[in-house]
N, C-alpha and C positions, 0 to 999 in steps of 0.2 A: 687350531681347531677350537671352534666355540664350546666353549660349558652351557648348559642349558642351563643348569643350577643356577648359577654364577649370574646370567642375564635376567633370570628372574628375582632372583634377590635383589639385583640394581634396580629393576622397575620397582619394586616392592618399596622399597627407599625412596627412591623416585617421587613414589603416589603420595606416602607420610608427609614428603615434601611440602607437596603441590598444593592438598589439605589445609596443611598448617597455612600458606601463602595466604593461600583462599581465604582463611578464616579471618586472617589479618586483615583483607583488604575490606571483607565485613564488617569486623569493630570499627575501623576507619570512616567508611559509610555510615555507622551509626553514629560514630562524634560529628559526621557531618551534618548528618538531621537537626542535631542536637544544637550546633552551632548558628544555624541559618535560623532554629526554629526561636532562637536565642535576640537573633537579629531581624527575622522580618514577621511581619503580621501572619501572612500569609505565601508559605515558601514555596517555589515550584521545586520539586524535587526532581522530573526528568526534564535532563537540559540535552533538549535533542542536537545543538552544536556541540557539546561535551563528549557526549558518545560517540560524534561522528570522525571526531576530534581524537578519541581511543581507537576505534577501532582501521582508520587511515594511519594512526604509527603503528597498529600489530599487523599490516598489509608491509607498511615500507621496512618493519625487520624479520622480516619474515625470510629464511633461507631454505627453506622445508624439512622435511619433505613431505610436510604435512600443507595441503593448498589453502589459499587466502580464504574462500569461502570456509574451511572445515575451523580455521583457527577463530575467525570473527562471530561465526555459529559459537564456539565455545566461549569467548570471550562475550558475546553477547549475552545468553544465561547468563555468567557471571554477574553484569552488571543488573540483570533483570532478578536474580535475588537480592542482590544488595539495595536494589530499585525497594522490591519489599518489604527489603527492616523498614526504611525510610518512612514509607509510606505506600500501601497499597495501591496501584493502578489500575482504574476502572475502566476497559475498555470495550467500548460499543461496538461493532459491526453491524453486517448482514447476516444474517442467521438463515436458516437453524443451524446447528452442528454440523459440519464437515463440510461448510463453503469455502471456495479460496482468499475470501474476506478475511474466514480464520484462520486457515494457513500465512494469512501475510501479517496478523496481529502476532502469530506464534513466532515468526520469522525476527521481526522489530522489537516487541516488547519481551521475547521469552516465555517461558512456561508459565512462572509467578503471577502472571497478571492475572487481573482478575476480569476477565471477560462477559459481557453481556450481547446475547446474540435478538437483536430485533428482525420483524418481519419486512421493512421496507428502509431502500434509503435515506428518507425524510426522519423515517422513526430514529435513524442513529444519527440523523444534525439536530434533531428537537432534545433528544436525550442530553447531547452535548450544551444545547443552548441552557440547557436546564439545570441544568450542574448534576442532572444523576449519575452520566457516566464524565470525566474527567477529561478522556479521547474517543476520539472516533473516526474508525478507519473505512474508506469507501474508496470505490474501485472509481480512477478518472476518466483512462484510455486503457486501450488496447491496441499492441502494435499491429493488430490484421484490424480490426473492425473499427479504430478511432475514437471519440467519446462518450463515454457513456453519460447520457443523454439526462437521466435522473440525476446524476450526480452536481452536472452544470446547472442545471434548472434554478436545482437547491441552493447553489453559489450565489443565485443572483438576490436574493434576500437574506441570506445569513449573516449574523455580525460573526462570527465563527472566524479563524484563520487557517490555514493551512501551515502547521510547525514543523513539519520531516515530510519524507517520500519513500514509497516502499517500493521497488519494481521487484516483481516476481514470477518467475516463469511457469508459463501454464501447462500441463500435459493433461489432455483430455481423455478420458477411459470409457467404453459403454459399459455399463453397469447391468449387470439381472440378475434375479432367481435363478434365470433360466442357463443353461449352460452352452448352449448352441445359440447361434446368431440365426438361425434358419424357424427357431420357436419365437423371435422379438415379431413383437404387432404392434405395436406402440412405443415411443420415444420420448419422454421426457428431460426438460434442459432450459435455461436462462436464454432468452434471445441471442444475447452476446455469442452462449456456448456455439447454440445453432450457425450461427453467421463463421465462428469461427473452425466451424468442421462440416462445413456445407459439401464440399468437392468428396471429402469423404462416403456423407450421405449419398449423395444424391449416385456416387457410384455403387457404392454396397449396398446402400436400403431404399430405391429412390420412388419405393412404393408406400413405406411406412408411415403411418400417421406421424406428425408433431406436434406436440403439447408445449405452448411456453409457460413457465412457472415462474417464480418472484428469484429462486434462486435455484442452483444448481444441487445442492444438499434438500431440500424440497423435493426438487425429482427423482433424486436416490430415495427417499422417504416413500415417495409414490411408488415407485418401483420394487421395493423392498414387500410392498405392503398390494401387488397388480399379479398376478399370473400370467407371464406373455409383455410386461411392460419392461423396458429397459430406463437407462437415466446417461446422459452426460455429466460425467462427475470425475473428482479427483481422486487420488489412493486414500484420502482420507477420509472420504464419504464412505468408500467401499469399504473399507476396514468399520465407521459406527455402525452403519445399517447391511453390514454381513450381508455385500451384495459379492458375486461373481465377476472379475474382467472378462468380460467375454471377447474386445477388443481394443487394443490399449494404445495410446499414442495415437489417437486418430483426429488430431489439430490439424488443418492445411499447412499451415507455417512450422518447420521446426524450431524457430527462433519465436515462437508465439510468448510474449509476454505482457502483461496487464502491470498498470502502474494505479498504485492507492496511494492518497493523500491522506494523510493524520490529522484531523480536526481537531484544533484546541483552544486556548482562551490566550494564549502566551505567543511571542514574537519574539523566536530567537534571534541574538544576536551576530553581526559578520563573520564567517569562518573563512573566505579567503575562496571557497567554492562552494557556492551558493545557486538558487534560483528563486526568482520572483514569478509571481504567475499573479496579472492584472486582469479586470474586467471591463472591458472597454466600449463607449460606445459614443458615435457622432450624427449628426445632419443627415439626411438622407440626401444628398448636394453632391456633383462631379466632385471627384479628388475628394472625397474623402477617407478613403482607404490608406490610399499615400499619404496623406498629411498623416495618420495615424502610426504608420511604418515609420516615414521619414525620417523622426526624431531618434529613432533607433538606428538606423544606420550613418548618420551624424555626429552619432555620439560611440561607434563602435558599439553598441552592444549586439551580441547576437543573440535573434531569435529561435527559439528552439521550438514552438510550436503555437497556432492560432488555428480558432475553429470560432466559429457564428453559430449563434442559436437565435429563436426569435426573442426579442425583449419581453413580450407578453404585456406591454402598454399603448403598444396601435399595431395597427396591421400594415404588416411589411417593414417593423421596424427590428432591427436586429444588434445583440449585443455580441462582442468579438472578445474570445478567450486568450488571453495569450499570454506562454511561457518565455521569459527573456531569463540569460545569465548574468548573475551578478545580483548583490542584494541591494533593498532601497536606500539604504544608509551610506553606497556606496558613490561618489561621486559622478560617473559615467550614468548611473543608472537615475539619480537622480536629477542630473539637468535635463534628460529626455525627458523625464514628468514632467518637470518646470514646462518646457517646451509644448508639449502634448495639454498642455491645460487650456492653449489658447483654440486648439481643432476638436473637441470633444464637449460631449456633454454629460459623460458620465468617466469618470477614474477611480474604479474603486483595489485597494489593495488587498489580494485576497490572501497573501502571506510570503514573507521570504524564508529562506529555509536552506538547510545544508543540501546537497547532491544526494542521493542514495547509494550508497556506500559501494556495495555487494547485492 
């Protein structure tokens, strides 16, 4: 028979532990500042392959019974204070308060950081180019809806890179004042949100006005502040702007999740599982497509994802997005550029980068 005493006194031990550990691997973190700050001009203190690098061996020793997400969420704070003795992290978004922009910054960087929430996409690549915020996180795709559209645009003139990836599952909630779904008159939400709780809609509310706003924490804002307005938003919103679920999990896709790119000035180095994501563009001439692919399936690399936007330098001319595995430094991936230089007219490298972990 268990002692209750007994089990509590060993956690108690336990915690003093875990503490002490913790604090150590802080002072540690701080001789490293100390060391780099020692050696380089100007040090990058988060080394997005490092991390990804930590948190892939607390997944492969991991025997539980505690899950890979619960232990890497823990392990992640840890390193996202230690991130702070270092040197504080400035990280831009979409704002206002309680978008899923800043759920995927809280998810990546930890509590620590230090967040700046801007009103438009552009505003957190200018911020970045600028050096006010350091990173900057923007939503790319979506597995129900595809590209978000501002986000590409902005690729095509940024010197920026893409250094990590964040994929995060979205669960969409209608938000009000109001406590009944039968008193909503109004909807407010992100186009994205709309598109990706349409079937929803259009079955429960398929009379209801829609409002599209810059984000989805905006609409909770609107809603918090409407009589009869509702919002598509997250538990985060709900919880800042003390709105009501009035109906919860109302995404079409249960697997619905949005992938954000981290905007930085640095280009990690090969980890071994990696991705590139180029921006591409050619001739308006037969076969040009294929010449563009070719070189990737020649050389083995698989592609993982391609989307066209228009270039915005003549009419009808278009530039092609595209996700391949494996980093530039890497041999396969760099003889398909070699190759690829002779069928294009535009190769630009928009960053290679670790997998997203969790």
């Amino acid at each position: 028979m268990f002692n209750l005493s007994d089990i509590r006194s060993s956690i108690d031990k336990l915690d003093v532990a875990i503490q002490e550990l913790i604090s150590q691997r802080a002072r540690l973190a701080e001789q490293v500042a100390r060391a780099k700050s020692a050696q380089e001009e100007n040090p990058n203190f988060y080394r997005p392959e490092r991390e990804a690098e930590i948190l892939r061996q607390v997944i492969a020793r991991n025997q539980g019974p505690l899950s890979n997400d619960t232990l890497t969420q823990i392990f992640r704070e840890i390193m996202s204070g230690c991130l702070a003795l270092q040197k504080p992290v400035k990280v831009a978004f979409l704002g206002p308060a309680g978008t899923y922009s800043q759920a995927a910054v809280s998810k990546h960087f930890g509590v620590a950081a230090q967040i700046i929430p801007l009103q438009t996409i552009d505003e957190v690549f200018r911020e970045v180019e600028a050096g006010t915020a350091y990173y900057g996180v923007v939503p790319v795709e979506n597995s129900t809806e595809g590209g978000v559209n501002q986000t590409l645009d902005c690729f095509i003139k940024t010197p920026l890179k893409i250094c990590s990836e964040i994929e995060l599952p979205i669960h969409h909630h209608l938000l009000s004042r109001e406590s009944e779904l039968a008193q909503v008159r109004r909807i407010y939400a992100h186009q994205q949100s709309f598109a990706q709780c349409r079937g929803w809609l259009d079955n429960q509310l398929p009379t209801i006005e829609r409002f599209a706003v810059n984000s989805n924490a905006e609409a909770a804002r609107r809603a918090a502040n409407e009589s009869g307005a509702a919002a598509i938003a997250g538990e985060m919103a709900a919880e800042i702007y003390e709105l009501q679920v009035v109906a919860s999990r109302i995404e079409d896709d249960v697997d619905n999740t949005t992938r954000f790119a981290v905007l930085g000035q640095q280009e990690p180095p090969p980890t071994g599982n990696d991705k590139t994501s180029l921006l591409l563009s050619s001739p308006n001439k037969p076969g040009a497509l294929y010449h563009l692919l070719e070189p990737f399936a020649k050389n083995n690399v698989s592609m993982t994802r391609i989307e066209s936007r228009p270039s915005r330098q003549g009419i009808w001319e278009y530039v092609f997005f595209v996700d391949i595995e494996g980093h530039i430094q890497e041999q396969p991936v760099a003889n398909a550029l070699q190759v690829l230089e002779n069928h294009t007219s535009l190769i630009k490298h928009l960053g290679s980068y670790p997998r997203a972990v969790f």
